[in-house]
N, C-alpha and C positions, 0 to 999 in steps of 0.2 A: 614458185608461182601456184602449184597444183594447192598447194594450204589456203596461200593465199583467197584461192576458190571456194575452197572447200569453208572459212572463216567467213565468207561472202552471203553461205547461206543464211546464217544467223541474222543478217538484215532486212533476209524477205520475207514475205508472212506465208503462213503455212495453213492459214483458219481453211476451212472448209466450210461453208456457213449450216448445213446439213449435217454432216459431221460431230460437228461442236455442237449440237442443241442436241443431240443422240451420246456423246462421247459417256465414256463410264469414267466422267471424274470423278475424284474424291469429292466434289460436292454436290455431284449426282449420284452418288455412291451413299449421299445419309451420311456420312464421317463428319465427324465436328470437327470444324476447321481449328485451326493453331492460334492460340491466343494473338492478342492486336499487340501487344508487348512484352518483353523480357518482364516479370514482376523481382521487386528487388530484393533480396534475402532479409528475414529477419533481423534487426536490429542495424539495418543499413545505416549511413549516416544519411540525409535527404535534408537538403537547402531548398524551399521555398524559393521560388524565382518571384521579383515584381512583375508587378505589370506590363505589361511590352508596349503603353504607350509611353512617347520619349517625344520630346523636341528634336525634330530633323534639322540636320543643315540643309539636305534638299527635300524637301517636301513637295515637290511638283517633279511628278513621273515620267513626263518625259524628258526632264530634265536631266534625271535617272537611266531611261534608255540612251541617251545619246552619249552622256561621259563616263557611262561604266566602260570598264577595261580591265585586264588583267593586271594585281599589282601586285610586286614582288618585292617593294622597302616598304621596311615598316621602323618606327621608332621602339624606341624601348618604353617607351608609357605604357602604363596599365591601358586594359579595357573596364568599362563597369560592368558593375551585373547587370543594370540595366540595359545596357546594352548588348551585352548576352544573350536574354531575355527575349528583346525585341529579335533577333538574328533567329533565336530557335524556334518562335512564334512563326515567323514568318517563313521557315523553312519547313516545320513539321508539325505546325501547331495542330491541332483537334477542334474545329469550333462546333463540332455535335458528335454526339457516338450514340449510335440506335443499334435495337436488337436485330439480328438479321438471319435468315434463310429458316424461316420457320422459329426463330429464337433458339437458334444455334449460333452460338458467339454473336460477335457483335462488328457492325462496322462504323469507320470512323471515316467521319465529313473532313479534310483538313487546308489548308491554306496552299498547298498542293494538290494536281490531280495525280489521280495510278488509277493502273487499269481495274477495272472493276471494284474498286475503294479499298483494293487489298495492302496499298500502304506499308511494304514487304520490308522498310527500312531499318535501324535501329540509330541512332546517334548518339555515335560515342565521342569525346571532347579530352583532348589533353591539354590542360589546362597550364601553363605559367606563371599567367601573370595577370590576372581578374583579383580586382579589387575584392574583399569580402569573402571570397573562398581559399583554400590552400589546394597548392599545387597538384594535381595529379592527374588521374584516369577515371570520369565520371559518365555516366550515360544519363540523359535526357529521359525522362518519364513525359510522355505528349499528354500522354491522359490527367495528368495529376499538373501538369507545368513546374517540376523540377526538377531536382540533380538528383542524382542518383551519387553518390563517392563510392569509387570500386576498389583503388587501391594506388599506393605510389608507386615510382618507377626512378630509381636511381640511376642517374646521366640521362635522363630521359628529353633531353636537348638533342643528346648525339646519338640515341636510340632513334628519333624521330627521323634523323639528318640521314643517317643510316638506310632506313626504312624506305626512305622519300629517293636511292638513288644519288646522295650526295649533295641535294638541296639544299644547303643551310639556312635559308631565308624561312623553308618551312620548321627547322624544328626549335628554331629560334624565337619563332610568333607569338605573341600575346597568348592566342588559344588556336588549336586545329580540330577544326570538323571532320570528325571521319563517318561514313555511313557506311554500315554494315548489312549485307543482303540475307537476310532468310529466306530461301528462293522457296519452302514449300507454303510460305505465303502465299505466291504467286500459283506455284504446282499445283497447289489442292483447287484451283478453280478452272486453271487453263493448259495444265500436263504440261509435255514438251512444247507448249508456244508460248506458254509465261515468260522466259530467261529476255526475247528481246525487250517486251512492255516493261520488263523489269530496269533493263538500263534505259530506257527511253526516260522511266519516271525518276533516274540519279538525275536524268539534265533536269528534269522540272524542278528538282530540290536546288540541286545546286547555281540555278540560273535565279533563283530566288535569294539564294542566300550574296548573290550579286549585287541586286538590286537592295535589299535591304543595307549592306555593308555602306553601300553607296550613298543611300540615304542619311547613315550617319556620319558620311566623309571618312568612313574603314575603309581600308583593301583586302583585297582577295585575289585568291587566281585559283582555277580549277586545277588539280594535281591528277592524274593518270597514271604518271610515271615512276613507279611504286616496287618494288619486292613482296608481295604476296604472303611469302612467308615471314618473311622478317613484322609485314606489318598487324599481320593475324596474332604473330606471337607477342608482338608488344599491349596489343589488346587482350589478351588472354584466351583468343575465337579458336572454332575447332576446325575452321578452313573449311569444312564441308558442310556441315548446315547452317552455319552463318560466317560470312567472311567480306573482309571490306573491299570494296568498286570501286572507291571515290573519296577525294580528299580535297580539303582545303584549308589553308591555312588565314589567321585574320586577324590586321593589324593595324597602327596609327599611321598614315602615309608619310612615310619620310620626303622631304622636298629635294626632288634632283640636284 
């Protein structure tokens, strides 16, 4: 129970309002903050994503808040890109990016909020079974709106399944959203009180990427229940300065 406690902290907030506007952060400190995204190597391969407007089954929102739920069958149908597309847009997309603290890096306006626009996520995508791309491990470029191909992953089904704690609805999915945390995103503005705004802002993505699933009659379900290291290492992350929080898997809804 005493952990229990001590875990307990992590949900209270710690600002000091006096404090925090005196604090020697790193962005009170003059330090140029950490770029808005991983850039892709050299000679990467990079897919173009369409546009993320799409014909909804449910186009009317709350329509959308009332029947979203967590859903765990899916069929074996492809997804489209375009409906990729639409999912990533609306979970991470960028609809401005301006220069910021004196024209030191830059921040980004997106379809989500985070604390102080610092948007500390990455998303990564293992991909199955999306019409138009081949199979693997890509990251999401918000700024650019496309795919990043990072590399493939042989049984990367049961790698997933593995990963997720024995889930196999997850590694079986069409595509799984993973979002990866670079907490000195968060760090370089708000030190030790970034880490909770930081998972506050996984639910705002991932309640997004809810709603959007929803709107195209996809399913989802929030994943939590993870191996850390198994799932770090099937992404290729160094677990310490960026490592994944938060996962979802998303698919054609199989009928009970």
């Amino acid at each position: 129970m005493s952990e229990w406690k001590k875990n307990r902290e992590l949900m209270r907030s710690h600002f000091d309002c006096t404090a925090f506007i005196e604090q020697e952060s790193d962005q009170n400190l003059g330090i140029t903050p950490p770029p808005v995204e991983i850039e892709p190597l050299e000679g990467a391969l990079i897919t173009p994503l369409p546009e993320p407007g799409i014909e909804l089954v449910k186009s009317d929102i709350a329509r959308c808040f009332l029947e979203r739920k967590s859903r765990r069958k899916y069929t074996g149908e492809a997804l489209s890109l375009q409906e990729l597309s639409y999912m990533l847009q609306a979970t991470q997309g960028v609809k401005k990016a301006i220069p910021a603290y004196n024209n030191r890096g830059t921040i980004t306006l997106r379809t989500v909020p985070s604390a102080g626009a610092r948007h500390p996520f990455e998303t990564y995508l293992a991909v199955n079974n999306v019409v138009g791309i081949e199979p693997g491990i890509y990251r999401y470029s918000a700024l650019n709106h496309n795919l990043v191909f990072l590399f493939s992953v042989s049984g990367v089904e049961d790698r997933i399944t593995e990963a997720a704690v024995g889930q196999s609805f997850v590694g079986h999915a069409p595509v799984v959203f993973f979002w990866a945390c670079k907490p000195y995103l968060g760090e370089w503005r708000y030190k030790g009180e970034s880490h909770k705004a930081m998972l506050l802002d996984a639910g705002h993505v991932c309640q997004n990427l809810y709603l959007a699933a929803e709107s195209l009659g996809l399913g989802t379900v929030a994943i939590a229940a993870y191996s850390q290291d198994k799932v770090d290492e099937l992404l290729k992350l160094d677990g310490i300065d960026e490592f994944v929080v938060y996962l979802a898997p998303v698919g054609k809804v199989a009928v009970d």
